[in-house]
C-alpha positions as CSV (number, residue, x, y, z in Angstrom):
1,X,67.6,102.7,160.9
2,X,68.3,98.9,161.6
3,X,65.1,97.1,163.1
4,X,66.2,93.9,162.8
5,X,63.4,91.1,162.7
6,X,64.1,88.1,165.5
7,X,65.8,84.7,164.1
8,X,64.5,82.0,162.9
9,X,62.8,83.0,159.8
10,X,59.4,85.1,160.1
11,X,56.0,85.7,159.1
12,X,55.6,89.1,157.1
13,X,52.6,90.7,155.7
14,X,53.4,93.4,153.0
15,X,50.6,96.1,151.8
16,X,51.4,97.3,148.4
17,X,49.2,100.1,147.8
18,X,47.1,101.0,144.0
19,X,49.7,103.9,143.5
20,X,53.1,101.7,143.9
21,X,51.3,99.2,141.2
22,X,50.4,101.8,139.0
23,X,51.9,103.9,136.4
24,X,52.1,107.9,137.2
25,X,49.3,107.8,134.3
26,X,47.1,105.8,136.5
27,X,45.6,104.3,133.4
28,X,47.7,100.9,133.6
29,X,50.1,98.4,135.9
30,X,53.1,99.3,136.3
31,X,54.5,96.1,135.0
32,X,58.3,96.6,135.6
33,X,57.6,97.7,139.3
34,X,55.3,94.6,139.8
35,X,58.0,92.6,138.4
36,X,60.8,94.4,141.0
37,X,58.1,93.7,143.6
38,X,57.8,89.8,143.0
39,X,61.1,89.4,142.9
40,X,62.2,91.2,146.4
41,X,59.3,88.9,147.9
42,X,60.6,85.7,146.1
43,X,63.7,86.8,147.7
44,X,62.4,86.4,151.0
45,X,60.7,83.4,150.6
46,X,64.2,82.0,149.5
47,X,65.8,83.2,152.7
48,X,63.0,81.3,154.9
49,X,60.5,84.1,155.3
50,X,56.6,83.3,154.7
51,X,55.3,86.4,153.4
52,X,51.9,87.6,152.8
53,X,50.7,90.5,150.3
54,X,47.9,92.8,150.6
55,X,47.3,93.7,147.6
56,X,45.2,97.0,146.0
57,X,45.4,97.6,142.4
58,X,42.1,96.0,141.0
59,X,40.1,98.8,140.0
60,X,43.7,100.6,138.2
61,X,44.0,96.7,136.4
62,X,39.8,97.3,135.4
63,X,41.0,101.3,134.2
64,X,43.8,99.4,132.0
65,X,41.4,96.6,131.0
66,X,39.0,99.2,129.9
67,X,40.6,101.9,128.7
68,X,39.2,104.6,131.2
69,X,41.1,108.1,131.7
70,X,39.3,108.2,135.0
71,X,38.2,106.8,138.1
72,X,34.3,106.8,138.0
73,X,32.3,108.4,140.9
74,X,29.7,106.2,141.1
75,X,30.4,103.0,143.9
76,X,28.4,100.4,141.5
77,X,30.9,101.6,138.3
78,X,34.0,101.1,140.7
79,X,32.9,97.8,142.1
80,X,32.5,96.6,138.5
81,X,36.0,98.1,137.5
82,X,37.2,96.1,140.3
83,X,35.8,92.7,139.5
84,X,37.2,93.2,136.0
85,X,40.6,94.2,137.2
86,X,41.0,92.0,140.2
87,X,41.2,88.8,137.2
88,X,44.1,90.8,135.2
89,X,45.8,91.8,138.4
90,X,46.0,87.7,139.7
91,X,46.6,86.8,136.2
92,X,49.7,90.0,136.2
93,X,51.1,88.0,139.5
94,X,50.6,84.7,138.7
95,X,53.2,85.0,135.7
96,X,55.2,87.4,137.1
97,X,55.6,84.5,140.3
98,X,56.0,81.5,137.8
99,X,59.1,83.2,136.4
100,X,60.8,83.1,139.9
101,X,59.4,79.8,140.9
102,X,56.4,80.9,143.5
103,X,52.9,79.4,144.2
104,X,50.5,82.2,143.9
105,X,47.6,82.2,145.9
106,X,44.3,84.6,145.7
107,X,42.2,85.2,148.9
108,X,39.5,88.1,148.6
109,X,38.2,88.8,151.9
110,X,35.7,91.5,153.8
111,X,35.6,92.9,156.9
112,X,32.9,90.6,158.1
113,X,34.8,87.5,157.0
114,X,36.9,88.7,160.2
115,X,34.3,89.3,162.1
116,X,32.6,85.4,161.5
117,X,33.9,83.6,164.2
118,X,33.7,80.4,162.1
119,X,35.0,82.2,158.6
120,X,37.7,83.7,160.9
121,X,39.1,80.4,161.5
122,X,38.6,78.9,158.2
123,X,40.4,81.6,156.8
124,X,43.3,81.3,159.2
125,X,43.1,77.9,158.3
126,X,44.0,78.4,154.8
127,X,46.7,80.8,155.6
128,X,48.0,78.4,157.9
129,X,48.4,75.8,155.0
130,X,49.2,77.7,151.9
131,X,52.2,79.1,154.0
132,X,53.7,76.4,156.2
133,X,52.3,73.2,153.6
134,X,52.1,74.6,150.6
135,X,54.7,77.0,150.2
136,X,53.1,79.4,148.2
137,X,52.7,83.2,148.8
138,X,48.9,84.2,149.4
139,X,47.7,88.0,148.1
140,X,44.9,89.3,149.6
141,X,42.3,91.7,148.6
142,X,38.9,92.9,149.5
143,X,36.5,91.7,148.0
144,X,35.2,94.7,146.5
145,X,32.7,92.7,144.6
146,X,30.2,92.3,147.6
147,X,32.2,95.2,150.3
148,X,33.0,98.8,149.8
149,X,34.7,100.0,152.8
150,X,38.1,100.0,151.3
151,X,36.7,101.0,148.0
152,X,35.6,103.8,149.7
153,X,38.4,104.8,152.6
154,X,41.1,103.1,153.1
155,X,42.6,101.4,150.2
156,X,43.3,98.0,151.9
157,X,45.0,99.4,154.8
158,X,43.4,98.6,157.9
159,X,43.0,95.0,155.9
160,X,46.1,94.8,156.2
161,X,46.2,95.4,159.7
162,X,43.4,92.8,160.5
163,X,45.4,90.1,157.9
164,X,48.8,90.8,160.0
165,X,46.6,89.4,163.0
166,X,45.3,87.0,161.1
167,X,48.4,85.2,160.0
168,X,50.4,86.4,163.6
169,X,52.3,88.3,161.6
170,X,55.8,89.6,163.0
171,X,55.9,92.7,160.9
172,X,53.7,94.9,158.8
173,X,54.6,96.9,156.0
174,X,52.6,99.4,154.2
175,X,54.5,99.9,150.8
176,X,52.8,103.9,149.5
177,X,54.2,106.8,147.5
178,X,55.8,108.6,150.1
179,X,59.0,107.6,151.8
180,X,57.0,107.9,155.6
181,X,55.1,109.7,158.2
182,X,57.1,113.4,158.5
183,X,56.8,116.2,160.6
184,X,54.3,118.1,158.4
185,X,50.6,117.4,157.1
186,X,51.4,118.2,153.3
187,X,54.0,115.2,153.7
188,X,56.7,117.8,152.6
189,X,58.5,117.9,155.8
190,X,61.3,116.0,157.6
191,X,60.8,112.0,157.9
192,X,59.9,111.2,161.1
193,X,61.9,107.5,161.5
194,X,60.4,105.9,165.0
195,X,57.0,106.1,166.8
196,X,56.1,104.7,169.9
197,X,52.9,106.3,170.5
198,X,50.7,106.6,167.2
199,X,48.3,108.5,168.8
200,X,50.5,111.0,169.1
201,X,51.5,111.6,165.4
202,X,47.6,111.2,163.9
203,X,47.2,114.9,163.5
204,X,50.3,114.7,160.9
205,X,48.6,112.9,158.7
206,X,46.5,115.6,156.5
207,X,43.5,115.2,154.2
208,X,43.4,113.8,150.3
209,X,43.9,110.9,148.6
210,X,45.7,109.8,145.0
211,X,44.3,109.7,141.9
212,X,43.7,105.9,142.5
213,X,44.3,104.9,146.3
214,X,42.0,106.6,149.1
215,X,42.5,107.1,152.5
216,X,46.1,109.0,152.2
217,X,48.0,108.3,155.2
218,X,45.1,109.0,157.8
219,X,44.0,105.5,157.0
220,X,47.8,103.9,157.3
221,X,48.1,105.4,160.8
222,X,45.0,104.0,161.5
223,X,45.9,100.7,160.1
224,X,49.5,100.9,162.1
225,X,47.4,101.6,165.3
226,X,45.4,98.3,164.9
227,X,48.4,96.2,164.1
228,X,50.6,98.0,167.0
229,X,47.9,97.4,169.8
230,X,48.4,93.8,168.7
231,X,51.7,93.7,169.4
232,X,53.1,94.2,165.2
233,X,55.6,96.4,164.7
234,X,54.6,97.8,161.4
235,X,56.7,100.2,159.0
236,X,55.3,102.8,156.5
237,X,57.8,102.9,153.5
238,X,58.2,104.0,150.3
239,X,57.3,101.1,147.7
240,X,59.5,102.5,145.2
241,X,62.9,102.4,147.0
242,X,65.7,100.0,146.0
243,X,65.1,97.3,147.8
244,X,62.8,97.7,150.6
245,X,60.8,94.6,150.6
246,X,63.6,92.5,150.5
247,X,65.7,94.6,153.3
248,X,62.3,94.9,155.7
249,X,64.0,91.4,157.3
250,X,66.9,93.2,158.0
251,X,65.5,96.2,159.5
252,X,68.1,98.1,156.9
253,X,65.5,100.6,154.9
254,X,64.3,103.7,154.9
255,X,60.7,104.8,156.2
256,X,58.7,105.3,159.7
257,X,59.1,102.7,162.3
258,X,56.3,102.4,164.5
259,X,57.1,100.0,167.7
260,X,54.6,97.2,169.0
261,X,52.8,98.4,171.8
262,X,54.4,96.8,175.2
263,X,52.9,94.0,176.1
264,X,50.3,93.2,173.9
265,X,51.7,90.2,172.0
266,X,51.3,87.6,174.7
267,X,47.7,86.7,174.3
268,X,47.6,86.9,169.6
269,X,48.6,83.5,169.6
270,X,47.4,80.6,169.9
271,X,43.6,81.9,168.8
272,X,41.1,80.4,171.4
273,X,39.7,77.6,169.3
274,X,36.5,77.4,171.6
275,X,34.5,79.7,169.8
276,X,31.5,77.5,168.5
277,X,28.7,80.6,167.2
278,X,29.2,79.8,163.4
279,X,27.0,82.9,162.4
280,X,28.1,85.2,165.3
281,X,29.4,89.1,164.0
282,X,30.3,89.7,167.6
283,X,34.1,89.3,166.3
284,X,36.3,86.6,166.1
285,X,38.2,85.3,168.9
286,X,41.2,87.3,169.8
287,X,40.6,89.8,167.1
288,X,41.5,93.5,167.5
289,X,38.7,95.7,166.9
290,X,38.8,98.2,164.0
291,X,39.2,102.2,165.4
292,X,37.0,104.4,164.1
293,X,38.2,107.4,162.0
294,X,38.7,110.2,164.3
């Protein structure tokens, strides 16, 4: 399928998920994949493109750091993993970056940074310059330190969503370990290539998670239904595939298109800068709300 984004160059958020960054062990990075990675978003960034990552993967890099077999049950053990693996996973991307000439930027954000009418705009504010002044490519993550939402459903994907909105993204892609939505709940079925209404494919998504990521692809089609309402087309692809970061500009890869919903893109951008409540949670201006697991 060819979805081709529009000329000139565009803004593109890209999710990469703990099982694309991980060995099939689970007990370590998957350093040549990361590598692959980097380079298909340095080639965009050549070509024009300001890209964002979403990145999961801490708590695998705390696993590796530690030598754990195991994901531990208990939130406070996970959290910790996290803090200890969110410094080797920056430190993992900030090499792998230098060797293809790209800034590296970390931003750890929570749910109710987005909700913080004045944090919501200084965090647009940084995105605004490390992307259009700086040149550098910014990768996100929860801060899993102090919030355990994603920790606990979701692995960074309706982050994702909300950070496409953030930056006015022009595309979202969620980069998992299956090639996209299909046709049956166990994922073994046909791929299904186009949606137009998510709502009407939620009941293909099916129960579980991976040994390292949570939230399967129930959270993903709740992510994609945040980011479509708010007018971003968004794709669900398969983060291993030859070239599928670098070919999302060209619409030439293989995975689940979901469409934008009609008519909603008009009033993303500019963000109403008239917001004053500095302490309000009553959400930032413009935002999309989150959707509640069905």
């Amino acid at each position: 399928m060819s979805r081709s984004l529009p000329q000139p160059p565009q803004r593109i958020v890209i999710k990469i998920g703990s099982g694309v960054l991980a060995e099939p062990s689970g007990l370590a990075l998957d350093l040549p994949q990361m590598r692959w990675l980097v380079g298909e978003v340095a080639e965009l960034r050549a070509a024009g493109h300001r890209c964002v990552l979403v990145s999961s993967g801490a708590v695998a890099a705390g696993l590796m750091e530690l030598g754990l077999e195991e994901r531990p049950e208990a939130l406070a053990s996970v959290q910790a993993l996290a803090a200890i693996g969110q410094a080797r996973l920056m430190q993992t991307y900030r090499t792998l970056f230098d060797e293809v000439g790209c800034v590296a930027a970390q931003l750890l954000l929570t749910h109710q940074d987005l909700d913080s009418r004045l944090r919501y705009r200084n965090a647009k504010n940084t995105l605004e310059e490390l992307l259009e002044k700086r040149g550098a490519i910014p990768i996100v993550n929860e801060n899993d330190s102090v919030a355990v939402e994603e920790l606990k459903f979701g692995d960074n994907d309706e982050l994702s969503a909300e950070v496409a909105i953030l930056s006015d993204a022009d595309v979202l892609l969620l980069l998992t370990g299956a090639v996209g939505l299909t046709d049956s709940p166990d994922g073994n079925g046909e791929l299904i290539r186009e949606v137009r209404d998510v709502d009407s494919v939620l009941h293909l998504a099916g129960p579980g998670h991976g040994r390292l990521s949570v939230g399967g692809m129930a959270s993903k089609l709740l992510a994609v239904r945040t980011a479509v309402e708010a007018g971003i087309p968004t794709w669900i692809a398969d983060g291993r595939a030859p070239g599928i970061v670098a070919g999302v500009a060209g619409g030439g890869i293989v995975g689940t298109y979901f469409h934008a919903a009609a008519a909603s893109r008009a009033p993303r951008s500019p963000r109403s800068e008239s917001a004053t409540d500095s302490t309000s949670t009553g959400g930032a201006p413009g935002r999309v709300a989150r959707v509640a697991e069905p």
